[in-house]
Biopython code that builds the backbone (N, CA, C, O; Angstrom):
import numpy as np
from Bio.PDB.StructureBuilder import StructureBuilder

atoms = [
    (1, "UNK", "N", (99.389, 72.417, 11.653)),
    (1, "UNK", "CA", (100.321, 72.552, 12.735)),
    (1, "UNK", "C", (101.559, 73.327, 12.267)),
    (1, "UNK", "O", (102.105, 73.921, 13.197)),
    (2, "UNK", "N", (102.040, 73.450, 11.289)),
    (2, "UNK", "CA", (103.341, 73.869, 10.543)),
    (2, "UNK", "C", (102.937, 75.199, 10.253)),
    (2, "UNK", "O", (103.721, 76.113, 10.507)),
    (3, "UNK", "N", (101.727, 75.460, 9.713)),
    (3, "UNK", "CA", (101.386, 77.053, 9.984)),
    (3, "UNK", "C", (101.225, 77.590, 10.651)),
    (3, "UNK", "O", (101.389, 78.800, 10.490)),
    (4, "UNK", "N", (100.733, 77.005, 12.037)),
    (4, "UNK", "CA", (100.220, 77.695, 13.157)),
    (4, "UNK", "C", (102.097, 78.182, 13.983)),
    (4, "UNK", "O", (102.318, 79.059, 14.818)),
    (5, "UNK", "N", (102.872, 77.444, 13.478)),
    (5, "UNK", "CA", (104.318, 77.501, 14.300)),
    (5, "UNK", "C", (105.225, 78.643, 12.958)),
    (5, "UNK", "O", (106.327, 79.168, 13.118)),
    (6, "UNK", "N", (104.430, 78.740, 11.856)),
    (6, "UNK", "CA", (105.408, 79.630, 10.884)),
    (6, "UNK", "C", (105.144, 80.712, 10.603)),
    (6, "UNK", "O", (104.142, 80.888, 9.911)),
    (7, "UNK", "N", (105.987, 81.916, 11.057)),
    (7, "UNK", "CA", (105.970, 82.774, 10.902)),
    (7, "UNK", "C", (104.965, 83.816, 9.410)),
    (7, "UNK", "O", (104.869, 83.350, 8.275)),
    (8, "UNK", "N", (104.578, 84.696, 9.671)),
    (8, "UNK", "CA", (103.544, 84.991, 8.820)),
    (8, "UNK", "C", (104.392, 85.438, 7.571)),
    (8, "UNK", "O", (103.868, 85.421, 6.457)),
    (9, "UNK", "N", (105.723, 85.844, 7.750)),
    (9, "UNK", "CA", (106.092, 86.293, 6.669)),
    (9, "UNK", "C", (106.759, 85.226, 5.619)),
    (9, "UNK", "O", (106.924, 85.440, 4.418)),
    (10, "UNK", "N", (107.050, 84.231, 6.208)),
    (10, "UNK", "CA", (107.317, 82.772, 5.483)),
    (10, "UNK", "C", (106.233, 81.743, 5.233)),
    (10, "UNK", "O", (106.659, 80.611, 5.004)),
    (11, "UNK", "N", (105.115, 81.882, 5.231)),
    (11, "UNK", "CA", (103.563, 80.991, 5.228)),
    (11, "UNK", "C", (103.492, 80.910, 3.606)),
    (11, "UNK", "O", (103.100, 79.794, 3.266)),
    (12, "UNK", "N", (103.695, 81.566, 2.768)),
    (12, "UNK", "CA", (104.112, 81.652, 1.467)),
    (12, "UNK", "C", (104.951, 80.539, 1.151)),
    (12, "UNK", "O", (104.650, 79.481, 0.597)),
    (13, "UNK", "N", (106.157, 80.980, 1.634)),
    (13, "UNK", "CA", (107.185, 79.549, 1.109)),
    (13, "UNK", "C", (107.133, 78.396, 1.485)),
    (13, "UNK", "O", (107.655, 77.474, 0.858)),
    (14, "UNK", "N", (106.400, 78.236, 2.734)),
    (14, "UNK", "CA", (106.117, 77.073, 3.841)),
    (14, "UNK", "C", (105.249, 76.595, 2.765)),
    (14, "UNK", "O", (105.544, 75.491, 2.307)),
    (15, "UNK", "N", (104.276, 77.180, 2.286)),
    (15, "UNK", "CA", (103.323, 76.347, 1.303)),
    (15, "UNK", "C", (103.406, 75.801, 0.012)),
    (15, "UNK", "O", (102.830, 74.803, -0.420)),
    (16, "UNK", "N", (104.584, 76.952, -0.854)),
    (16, "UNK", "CA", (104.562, 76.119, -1.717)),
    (16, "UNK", "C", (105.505, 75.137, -2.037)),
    (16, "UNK", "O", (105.493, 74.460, -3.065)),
    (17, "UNK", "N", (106.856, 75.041, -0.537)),
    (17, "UNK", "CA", (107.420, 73.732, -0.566)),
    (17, "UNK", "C", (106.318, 72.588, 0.044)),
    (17, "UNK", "O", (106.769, 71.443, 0.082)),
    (18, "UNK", "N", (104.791, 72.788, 0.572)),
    (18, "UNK", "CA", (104.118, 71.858, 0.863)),
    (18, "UNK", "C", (103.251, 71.506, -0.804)),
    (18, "UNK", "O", (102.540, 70.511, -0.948)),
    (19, "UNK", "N", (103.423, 72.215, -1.579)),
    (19, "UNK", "CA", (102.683, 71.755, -3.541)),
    (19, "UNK", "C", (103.705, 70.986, -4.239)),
    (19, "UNK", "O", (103.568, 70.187, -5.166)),
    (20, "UNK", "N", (104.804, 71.386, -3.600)),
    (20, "UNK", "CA", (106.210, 70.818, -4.452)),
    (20, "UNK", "C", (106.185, 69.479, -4.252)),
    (20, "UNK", "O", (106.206, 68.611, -5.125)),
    (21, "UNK", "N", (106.116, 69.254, -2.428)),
    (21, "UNK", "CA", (105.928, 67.689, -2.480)),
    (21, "UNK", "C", (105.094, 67.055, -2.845)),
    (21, "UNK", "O", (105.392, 65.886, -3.087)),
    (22, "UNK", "N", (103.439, 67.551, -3.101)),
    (22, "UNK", "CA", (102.504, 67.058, -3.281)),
    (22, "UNK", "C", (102.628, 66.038, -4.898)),
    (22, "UNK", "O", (102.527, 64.840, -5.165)),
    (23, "UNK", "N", (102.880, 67.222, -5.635)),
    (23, "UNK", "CA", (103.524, 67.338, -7.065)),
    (23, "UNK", "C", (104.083, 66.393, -7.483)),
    (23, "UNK", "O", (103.613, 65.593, -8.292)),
    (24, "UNK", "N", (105.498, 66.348, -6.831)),
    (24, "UNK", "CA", (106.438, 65.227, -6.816)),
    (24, "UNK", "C", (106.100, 64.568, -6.410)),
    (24, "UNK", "O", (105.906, 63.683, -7.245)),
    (25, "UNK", "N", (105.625, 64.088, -4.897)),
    (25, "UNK", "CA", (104.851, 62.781, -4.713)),
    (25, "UNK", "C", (104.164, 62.063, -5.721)),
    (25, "UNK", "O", (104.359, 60.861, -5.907)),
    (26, "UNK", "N", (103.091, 62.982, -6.611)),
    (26, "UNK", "CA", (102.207, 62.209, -7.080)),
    (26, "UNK", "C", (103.333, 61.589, -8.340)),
    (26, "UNK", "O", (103.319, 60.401, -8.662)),
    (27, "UNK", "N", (103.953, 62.255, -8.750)),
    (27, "UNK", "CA", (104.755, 61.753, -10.610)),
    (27, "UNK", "C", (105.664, 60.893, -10.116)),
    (27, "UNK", "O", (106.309, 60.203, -10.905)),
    (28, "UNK", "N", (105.922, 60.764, -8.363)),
    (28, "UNK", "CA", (106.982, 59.725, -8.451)),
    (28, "UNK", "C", (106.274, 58.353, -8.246)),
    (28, "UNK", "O", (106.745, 57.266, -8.581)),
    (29, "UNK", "N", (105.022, 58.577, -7.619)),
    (29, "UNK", "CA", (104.016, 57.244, -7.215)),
    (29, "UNK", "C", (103.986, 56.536, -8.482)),
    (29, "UNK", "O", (104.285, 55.351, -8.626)),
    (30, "UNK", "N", (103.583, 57.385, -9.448)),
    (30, "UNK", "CA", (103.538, 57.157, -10.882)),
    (30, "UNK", "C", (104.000, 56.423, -11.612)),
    (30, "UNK", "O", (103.614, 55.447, -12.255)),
    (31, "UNK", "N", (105.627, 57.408, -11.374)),
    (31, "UNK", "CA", (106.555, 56.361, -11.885)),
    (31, "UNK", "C", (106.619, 55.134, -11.193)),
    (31, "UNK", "O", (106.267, 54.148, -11.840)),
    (32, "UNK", "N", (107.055, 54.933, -9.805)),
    (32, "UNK", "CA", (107.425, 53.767, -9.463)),
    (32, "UNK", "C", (106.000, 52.317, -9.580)),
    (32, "UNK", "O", (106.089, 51.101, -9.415)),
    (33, "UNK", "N", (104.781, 53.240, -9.942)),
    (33, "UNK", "CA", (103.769, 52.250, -10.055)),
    (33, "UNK", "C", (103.782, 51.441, -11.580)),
    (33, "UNK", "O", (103.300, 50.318, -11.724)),
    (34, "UNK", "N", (104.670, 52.530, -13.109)),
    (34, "UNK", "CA", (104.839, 52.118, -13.751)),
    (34, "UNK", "C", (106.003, 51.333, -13.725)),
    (34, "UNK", "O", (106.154, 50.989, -14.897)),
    (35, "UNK", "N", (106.705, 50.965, -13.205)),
    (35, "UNK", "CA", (107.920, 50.282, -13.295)),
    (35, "UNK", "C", (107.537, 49.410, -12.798)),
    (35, "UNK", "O", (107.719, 48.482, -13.586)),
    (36, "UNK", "N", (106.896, 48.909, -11.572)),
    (36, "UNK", "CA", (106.228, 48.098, -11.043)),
    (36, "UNK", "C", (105.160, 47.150, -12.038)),
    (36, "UNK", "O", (104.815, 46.022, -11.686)),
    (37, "UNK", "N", (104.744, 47.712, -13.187)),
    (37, "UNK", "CA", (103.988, 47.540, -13.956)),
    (37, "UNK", "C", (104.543, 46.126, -15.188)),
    (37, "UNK", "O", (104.029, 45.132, -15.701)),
    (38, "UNK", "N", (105.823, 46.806, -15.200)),
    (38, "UNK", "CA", (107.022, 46.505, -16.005)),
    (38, "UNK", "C", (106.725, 45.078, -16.226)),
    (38, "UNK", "O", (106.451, 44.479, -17.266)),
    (39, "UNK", "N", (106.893, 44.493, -14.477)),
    (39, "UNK", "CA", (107.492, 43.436, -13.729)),
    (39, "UNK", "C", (106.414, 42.381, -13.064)),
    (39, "UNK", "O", (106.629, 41.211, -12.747)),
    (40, "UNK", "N", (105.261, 43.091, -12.951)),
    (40, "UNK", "CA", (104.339, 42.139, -12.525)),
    (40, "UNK", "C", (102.763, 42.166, -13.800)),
    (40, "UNK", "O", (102.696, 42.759, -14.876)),
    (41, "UNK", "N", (101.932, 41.484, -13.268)),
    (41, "UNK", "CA", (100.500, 42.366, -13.970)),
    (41, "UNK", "C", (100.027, 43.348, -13.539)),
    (41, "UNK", "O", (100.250, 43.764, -12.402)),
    (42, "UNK", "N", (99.303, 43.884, -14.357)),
    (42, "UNK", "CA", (98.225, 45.765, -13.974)),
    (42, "UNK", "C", (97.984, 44.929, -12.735)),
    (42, "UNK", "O", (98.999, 44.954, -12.039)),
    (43, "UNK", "N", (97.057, 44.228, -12.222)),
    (43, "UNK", "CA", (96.473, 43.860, -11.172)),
    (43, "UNK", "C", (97.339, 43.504, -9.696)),
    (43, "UNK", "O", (96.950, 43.807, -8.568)),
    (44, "UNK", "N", (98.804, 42.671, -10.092)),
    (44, "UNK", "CA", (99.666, 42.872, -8.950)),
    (44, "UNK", "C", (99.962, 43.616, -9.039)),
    (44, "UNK", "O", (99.855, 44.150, -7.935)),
    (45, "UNK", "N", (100.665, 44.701, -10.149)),
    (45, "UNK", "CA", (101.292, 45.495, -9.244)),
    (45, "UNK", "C", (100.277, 46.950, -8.179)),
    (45, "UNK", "O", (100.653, 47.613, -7.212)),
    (46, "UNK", "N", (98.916, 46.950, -8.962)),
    (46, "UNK", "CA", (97.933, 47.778, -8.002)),
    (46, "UNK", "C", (98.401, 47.017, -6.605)),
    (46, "UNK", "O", (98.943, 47.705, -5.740)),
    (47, "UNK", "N", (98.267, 46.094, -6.458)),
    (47, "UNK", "CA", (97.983, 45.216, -4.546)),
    (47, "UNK", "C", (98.965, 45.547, -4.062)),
    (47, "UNK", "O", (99.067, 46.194, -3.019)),
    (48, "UNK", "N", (100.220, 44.977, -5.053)),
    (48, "UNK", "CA", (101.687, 45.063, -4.079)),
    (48, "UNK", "C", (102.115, 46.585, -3.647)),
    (48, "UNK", "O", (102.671, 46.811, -2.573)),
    (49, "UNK", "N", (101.789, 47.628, -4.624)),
    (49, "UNK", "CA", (101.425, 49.009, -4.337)),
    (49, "UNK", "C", (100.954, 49.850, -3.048)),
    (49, "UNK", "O", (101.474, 50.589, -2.212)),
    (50, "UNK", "N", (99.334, 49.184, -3.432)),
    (50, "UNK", "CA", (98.732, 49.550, -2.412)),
    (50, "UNK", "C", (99.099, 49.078, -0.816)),
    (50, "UNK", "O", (98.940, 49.620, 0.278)),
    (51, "UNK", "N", (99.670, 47.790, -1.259)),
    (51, "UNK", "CA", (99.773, 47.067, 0.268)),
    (51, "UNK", "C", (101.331, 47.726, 0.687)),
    (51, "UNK", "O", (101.567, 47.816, 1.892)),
    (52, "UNK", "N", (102.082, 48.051, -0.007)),
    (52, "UNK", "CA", (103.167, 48.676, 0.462)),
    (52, "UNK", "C", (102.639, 49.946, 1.426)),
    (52, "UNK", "O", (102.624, 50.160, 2.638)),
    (53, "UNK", "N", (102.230, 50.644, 0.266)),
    (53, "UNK", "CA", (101.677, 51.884, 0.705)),
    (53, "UNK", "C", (100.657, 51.941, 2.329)),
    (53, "UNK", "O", (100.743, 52.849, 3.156)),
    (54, "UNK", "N", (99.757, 50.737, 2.437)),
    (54, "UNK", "CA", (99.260, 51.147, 3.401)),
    (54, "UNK", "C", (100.672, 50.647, 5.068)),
    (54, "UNK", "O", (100.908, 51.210, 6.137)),
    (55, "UNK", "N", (101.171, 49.499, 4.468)),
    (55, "UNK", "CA", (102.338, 49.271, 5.501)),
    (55, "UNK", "C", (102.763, 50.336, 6.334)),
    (55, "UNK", "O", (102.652, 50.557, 7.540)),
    (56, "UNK", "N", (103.561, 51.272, 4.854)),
    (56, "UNK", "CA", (104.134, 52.685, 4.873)),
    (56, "UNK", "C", (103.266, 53.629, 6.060)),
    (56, "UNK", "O", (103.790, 54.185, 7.025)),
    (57, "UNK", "N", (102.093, 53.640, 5.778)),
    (57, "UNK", "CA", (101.561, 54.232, 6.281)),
    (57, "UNK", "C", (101.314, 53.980, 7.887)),
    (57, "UNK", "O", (101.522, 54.931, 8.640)),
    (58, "UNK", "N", (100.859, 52.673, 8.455)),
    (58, "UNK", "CA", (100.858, 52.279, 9.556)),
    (58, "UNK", "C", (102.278, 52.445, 10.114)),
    (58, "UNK", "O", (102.428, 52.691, 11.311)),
    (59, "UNK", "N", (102.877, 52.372, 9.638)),
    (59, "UNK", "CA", (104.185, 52.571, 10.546)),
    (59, "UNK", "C", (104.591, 53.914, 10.773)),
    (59, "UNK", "O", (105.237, 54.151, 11.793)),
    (60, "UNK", "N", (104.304, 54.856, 9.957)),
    (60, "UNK", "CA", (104.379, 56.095, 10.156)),
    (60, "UNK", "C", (103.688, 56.599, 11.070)),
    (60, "UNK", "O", (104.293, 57.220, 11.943)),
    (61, "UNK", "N", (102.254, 56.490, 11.144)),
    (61, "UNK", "CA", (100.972, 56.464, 12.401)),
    (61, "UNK", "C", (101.919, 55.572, 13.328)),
    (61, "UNK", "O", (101.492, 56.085, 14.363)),
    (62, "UNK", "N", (102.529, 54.974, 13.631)),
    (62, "UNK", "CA", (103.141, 54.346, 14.725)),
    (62, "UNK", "C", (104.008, 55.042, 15.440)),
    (62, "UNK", "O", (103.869, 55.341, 16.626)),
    (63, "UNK", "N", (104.971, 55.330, 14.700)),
    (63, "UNK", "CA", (106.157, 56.212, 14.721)),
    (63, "UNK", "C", (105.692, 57.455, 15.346)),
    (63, "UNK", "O", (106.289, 57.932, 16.311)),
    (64, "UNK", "N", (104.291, 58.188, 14.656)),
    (64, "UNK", "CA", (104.269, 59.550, 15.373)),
    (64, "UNK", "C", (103.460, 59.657, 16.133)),
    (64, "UNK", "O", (102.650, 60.575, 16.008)),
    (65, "UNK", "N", (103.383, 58.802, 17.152)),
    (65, "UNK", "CA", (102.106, 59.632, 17.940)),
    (65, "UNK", "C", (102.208, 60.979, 18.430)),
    (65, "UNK", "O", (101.193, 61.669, 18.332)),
    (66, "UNK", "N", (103.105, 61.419, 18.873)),
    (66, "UNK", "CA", (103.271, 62.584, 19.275)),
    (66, "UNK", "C", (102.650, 63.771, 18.319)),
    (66, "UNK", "O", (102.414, 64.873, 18.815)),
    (67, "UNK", "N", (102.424, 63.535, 17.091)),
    (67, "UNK", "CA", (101.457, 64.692, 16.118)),
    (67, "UNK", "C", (100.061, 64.110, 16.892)),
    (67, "UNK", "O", (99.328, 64.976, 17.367)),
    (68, "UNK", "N", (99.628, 62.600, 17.057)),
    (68, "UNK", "CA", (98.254, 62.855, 17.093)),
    (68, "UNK", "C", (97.937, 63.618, 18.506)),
    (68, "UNK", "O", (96.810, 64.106, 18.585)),
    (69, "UNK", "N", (98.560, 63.729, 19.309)),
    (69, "UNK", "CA", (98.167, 64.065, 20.844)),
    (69, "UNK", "C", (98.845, 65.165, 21.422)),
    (69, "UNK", "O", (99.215, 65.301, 22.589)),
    (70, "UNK", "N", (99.034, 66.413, 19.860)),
    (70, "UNK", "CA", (100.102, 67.333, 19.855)),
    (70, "UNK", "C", (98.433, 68.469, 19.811)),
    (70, "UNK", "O", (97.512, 68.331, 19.006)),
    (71, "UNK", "N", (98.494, 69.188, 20.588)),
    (71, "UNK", "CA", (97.228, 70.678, 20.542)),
    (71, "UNK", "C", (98.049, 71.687, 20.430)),
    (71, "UNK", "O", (99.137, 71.539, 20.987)),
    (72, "UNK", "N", (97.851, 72.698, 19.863)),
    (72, "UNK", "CA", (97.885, 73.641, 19.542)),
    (72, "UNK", "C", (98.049, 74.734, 20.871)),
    (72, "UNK", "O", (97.251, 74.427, 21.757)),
    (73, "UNK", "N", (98.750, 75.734, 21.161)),
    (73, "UNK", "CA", (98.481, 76.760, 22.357)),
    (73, "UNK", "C", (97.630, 78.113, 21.599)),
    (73, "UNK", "O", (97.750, 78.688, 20.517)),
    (74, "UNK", "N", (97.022, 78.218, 22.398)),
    (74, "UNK", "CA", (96.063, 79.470, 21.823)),
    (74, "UNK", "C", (97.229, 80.812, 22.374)),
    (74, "UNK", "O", (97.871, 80.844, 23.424)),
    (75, "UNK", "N", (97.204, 81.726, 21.365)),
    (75, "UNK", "CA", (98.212, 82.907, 21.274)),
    (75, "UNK", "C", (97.449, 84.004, 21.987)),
    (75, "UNK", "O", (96.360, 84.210, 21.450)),
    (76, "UNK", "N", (97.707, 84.794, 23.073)),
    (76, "UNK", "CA", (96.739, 85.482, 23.573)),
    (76, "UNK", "C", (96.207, 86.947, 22.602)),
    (76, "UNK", "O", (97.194, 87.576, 22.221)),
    (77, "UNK", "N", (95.405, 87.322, 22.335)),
    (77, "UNK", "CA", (95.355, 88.342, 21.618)),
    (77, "UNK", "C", (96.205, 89.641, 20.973)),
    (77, "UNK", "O", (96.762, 90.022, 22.002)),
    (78, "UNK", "N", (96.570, 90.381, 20.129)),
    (78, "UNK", "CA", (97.762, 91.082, 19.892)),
    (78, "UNK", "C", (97.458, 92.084, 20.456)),
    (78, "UNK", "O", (98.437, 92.810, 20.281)),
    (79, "UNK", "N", (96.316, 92.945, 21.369)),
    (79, "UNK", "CA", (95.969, 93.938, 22.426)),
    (79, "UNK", "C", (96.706, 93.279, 23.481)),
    (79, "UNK", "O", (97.729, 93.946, 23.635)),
    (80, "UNK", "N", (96.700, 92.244, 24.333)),
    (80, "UNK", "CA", (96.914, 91.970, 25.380)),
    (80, "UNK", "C", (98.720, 91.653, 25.355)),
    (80, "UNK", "O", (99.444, 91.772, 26.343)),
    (81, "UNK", "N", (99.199, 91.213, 23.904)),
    (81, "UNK", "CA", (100.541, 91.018, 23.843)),
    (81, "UNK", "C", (101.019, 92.867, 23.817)),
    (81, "UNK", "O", (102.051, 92.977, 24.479)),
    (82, "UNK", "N", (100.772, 93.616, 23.514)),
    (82, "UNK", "CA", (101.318, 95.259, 23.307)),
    (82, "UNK", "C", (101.124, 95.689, 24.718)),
    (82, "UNK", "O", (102.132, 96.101, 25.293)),
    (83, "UNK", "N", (100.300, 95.672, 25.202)),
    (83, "UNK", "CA", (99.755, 96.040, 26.743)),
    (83, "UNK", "C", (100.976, 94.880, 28.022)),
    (83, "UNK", "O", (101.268, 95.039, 29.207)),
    (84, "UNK", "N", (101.219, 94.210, 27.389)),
    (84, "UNK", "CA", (102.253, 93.150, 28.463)),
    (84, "UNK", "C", (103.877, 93.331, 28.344)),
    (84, "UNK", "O", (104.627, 92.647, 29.040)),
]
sb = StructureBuilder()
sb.init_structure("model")
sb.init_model(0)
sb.init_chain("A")
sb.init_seg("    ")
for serial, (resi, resn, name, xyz) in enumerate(atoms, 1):
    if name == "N":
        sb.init_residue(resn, " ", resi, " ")
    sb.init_atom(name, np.array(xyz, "f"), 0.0, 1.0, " ", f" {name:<3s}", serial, name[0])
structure = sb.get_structure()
């Protein structure tokens, strides 16, 4: 959806601030799963983790419906946009 709305000459930068977060996401999960580690056992802190994480997640799916029931407009061809 973020590409289909970004300009072709910025689809480049649009993407690789979408690796940056990926990136960082993953080394910060990391960290905070090792710190978590610190404080509980390997085994709680996987659950309390995961169960955060899926929380996180349902509430976000809550929050947006508007992405799930968001379509796309089809762009009419670039002949028919020069000709109009």
């Amino acid at each position: 959806m973020i590409q289909h709305h970004t300009p072709d000459a910025l689809l480049g930068r649009v993407n690789s601030l979408g690796t940056a977060q990926d990136v960082s996401g993953d080394s910060l999960g990391a960290l905070g799963l090792g710190a978590l580690a610190r404080a509980l056992s390997a085994l709680n802190s996987v659950l309390w983790f995961g169960g955060v994480a899926a929380s996180l997640l349902l509430l976000i799916a809550l929050a947006a419906r508007g992405l799930r029931s968001a379509q796309l407009q089809q762009e009419p061809p670039a002949t028919e946009q020069a000709a109009a």
